[in-house]
C-alpha positions in Angstrom: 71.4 71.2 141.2 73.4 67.8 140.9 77.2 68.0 142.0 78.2 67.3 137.8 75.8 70.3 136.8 77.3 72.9 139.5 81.2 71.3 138.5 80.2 72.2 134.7 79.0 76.0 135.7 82.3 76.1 137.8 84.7 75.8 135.5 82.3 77.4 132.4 83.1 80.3 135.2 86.5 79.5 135.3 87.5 79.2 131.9 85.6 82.0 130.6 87.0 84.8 133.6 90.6 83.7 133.7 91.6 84.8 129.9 89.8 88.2 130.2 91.7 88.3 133.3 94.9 87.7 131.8 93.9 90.3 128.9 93.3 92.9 131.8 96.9 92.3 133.4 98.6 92.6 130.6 97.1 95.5 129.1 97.2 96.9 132.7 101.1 96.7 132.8 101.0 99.3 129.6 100.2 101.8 132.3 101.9 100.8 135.2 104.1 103.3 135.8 100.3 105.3 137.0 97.9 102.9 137.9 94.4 103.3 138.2 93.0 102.2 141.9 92.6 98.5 141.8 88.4 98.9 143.2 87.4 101.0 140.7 89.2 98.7 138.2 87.5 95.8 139.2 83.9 98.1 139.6 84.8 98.6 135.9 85.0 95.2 135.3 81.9 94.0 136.9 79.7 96.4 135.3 81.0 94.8 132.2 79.5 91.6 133.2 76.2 93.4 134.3 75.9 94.9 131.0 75.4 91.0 129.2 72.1 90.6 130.2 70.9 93.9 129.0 71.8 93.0 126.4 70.5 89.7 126.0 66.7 91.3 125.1 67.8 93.5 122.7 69.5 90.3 120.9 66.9 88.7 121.1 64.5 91.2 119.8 66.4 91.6 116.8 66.7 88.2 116.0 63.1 87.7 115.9 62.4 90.7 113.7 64.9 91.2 111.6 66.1 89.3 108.3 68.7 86.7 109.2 72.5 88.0 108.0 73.9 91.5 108.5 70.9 93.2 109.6 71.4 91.1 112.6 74.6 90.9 113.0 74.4 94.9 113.0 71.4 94.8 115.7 73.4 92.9 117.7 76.7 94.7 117.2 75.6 97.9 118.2 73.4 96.8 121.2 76.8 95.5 122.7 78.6 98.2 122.0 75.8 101.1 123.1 75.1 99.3 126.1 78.8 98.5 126.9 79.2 102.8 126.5 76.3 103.3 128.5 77.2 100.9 131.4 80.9 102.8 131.3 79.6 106.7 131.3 76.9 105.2 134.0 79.4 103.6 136.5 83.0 104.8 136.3 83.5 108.1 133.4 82.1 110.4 135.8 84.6 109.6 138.5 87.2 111.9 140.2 89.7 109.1 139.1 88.9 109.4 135.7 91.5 112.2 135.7 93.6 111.5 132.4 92.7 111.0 129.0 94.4 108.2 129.0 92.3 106.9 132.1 89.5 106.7 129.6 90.6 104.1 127.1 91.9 102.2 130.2 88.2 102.1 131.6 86.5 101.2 128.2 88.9 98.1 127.9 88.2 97.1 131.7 84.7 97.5 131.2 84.6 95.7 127.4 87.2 92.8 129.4 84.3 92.2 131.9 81.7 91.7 129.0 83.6 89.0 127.8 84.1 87.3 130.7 80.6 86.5 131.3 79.8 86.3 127.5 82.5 83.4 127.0 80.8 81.9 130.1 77.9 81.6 128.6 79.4 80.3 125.4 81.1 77.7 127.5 78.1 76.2 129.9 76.7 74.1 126.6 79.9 72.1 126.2 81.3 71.6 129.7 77.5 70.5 131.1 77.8 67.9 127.8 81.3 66.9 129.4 82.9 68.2 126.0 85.6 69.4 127.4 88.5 69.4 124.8 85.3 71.4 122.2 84.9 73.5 125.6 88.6 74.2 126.2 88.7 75.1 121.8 86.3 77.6 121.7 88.0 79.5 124.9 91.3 79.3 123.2 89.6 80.3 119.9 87.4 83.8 121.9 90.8 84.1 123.9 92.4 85.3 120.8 89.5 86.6 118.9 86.1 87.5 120.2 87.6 88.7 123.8 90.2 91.2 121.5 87.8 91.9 119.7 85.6 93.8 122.9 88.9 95.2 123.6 89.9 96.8 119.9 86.1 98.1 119.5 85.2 99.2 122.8 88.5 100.6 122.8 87.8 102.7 119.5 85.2 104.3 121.9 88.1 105.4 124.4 90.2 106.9 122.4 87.9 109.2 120.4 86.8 110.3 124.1 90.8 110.4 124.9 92.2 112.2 121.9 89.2 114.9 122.6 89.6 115.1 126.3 90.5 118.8 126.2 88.1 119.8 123.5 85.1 121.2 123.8 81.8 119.8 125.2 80.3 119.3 121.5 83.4 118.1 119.7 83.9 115.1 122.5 80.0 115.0 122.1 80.9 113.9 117.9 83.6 112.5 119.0 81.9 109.6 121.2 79.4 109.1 118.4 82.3 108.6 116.1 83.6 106.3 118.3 80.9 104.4 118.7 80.2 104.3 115.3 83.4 103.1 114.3 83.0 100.1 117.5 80.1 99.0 116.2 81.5 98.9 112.9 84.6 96.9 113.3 82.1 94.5 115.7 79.9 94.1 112.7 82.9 93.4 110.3 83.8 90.5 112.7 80.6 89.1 113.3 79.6 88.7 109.7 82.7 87.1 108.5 82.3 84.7 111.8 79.0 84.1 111.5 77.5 84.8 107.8 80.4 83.1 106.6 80.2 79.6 108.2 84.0 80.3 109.4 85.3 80.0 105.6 86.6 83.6 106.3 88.1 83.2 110.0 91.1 84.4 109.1 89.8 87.5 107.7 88.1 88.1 111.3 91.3 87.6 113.1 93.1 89.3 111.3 91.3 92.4 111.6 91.6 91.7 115.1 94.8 91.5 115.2 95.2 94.7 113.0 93.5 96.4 115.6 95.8 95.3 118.6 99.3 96.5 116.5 97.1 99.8 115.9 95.4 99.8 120.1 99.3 99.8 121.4 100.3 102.2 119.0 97.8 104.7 120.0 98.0 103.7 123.8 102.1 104.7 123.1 101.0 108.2 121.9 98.5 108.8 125.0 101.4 107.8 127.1 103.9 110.2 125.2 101.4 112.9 126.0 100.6 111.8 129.4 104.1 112.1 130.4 106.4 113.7 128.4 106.6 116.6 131.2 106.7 114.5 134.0 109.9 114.2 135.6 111.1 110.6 136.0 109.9 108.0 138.4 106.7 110.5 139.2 102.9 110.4 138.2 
C-alpha cells in the first residue's frame, strides 16, 4: 500500500468515526447524571462495527435476487436492522449493567452509532482515494445529519419497545421486540426508498422523517428518565 492510498483510508476512517462519535457524546450527556461504564460503551460500539460485514452478504444476496426498488430496499433494511438486534442481545443486553430500562435504548443507539461509523467509512474510501475531497467531506456532512440519525431513530425504536416492556412479562417483551423491530425496519425502509428509489427528488421527505424521529427519540428518552428517577433523591443514582 502506497503512502496516498493508506492517507485516503486514514482520514475515510477519520471522517466517518468522528461524527458517530460526536452523535454518541451528545446523546450520552442525556443520561449523565447515571452513566453507563465507559468499556462496555465502547464494547457496544464496536460490535456495531462488527455487525457491517455481516451484513454485507446478506446485501448482496438480495441484490442479486431480488427486483431492483423496494423489495431491496426492504431486504437490505431489515438485514441491518436484525443483525444490528442480534449483535446487541449477543454482546451487551445480557449484561449485569444492563440494569435499567433505560440502559437498553442507551445500548441500541451505542450499538446502531458504531454501525455507522464503519458504514460511512466505507461510503467515504471511493472519494478520498479519488482525492475528491470537498464530494468526500459532502456526503459525511449529508450521513452526519441523515443516514447516521437515521441508525439512531430506528435502532432506537428497537430500544424502547424492549424499555417500555422491561417489567412485563417474558412473552409481551417477546412481541414487544418484534414490534420493535418491525417498526426499525420500517422507518429504515421509508428512508431508503425516498433516498434511493427516488434519485434524491424526495431528500427532504427522508430527512425529515429523520428529524421527526429525533424530536419524538428525546421525548421518549425524557419519559424513561422521569421514570427512572422520579424516586430518587437528588444528586443520587
Amino acid at each position: 500500500m502506497d503512502i496516498a492510498s493508506f492517507q485516503s483510508i486514514l482520514y475515510a476512517v477519520t471522517a466517518g468515526i468522528l461524527p458517530p462519535l460526536v452523535w454518541l457524546y451528545f446523546l450520552l450527556r442525556e443520561d449523565r447524571r447515571c452513566p453507563e461504564p465507559r468499556a462496555l460503551i465502547f464494547i457496544a460500539f464496536i460490535a456495531g462495527m462488527f455487525a457491517v460485514p455481516l451484513v454485507i452478504p446478506f446485501e448482496t444476496y438480495a441484490s442479486s435476487t431480488l427486483p431492483n426498488g423496494l423489495p431491496v430496499v426492504i431486504a437490505w433494511a431489515a438485514a441491518e436492522e436484525t443483525i444490528k438486534y442480534a449483535i446487541a442481545a449477543v454482546f451487551i443486553l445480557w449484561r449485569r449493567a444492563v440494569d435499567e430500562s433505560l440502559d437498553l435504548v442507551i445500548y441500541m443507539i451505542t450499538v446502531a452509532l458504531g454501525f455507522a461509523a464503519l458504514e460511512n467509512t466505507f461510503f467515504l474510501v471511493t472519494p478520498f482515494a479519488h482525492g475528491d475531497f470537498s464530494g468526500g467531506l459532502i456526503t459525511d456532512n449529508l450521513r452526519f445529519v441523515g443516514s447516521t440519525l437515521l441508525h439512531v431513530i430506528a435502532s432506537s425504536a428497537i430500544g424502547f419497545a424492549l424499555a417500555f416492556s422491561y417489567k412485563k412479562s417474558r412473552t409481551v417483551r417477546i412481541f414487544a421486540a418484534i414490534g420493535g423491530l418491525i417498526l426499525a425496519i420500517a422507518l429504515h425502509s421509508i428512508f431508503n426508498f425516498f433516498i434511493i428509489t427516488q434519485s434524491g427528488s424526495q431528500t427532504i421527505v427522508a430527512f425529515s422523517l429523520v428529524w421527526g424521529g429525533l424530536i419524538l427519540f428525546f421525548a421518549l428518552f425524557e419519559v424513561l428518565k422521569y421514570f427512572r428517577y422520579r424516586n430518587l433523591p437528588p444528586n443520587t443514582c
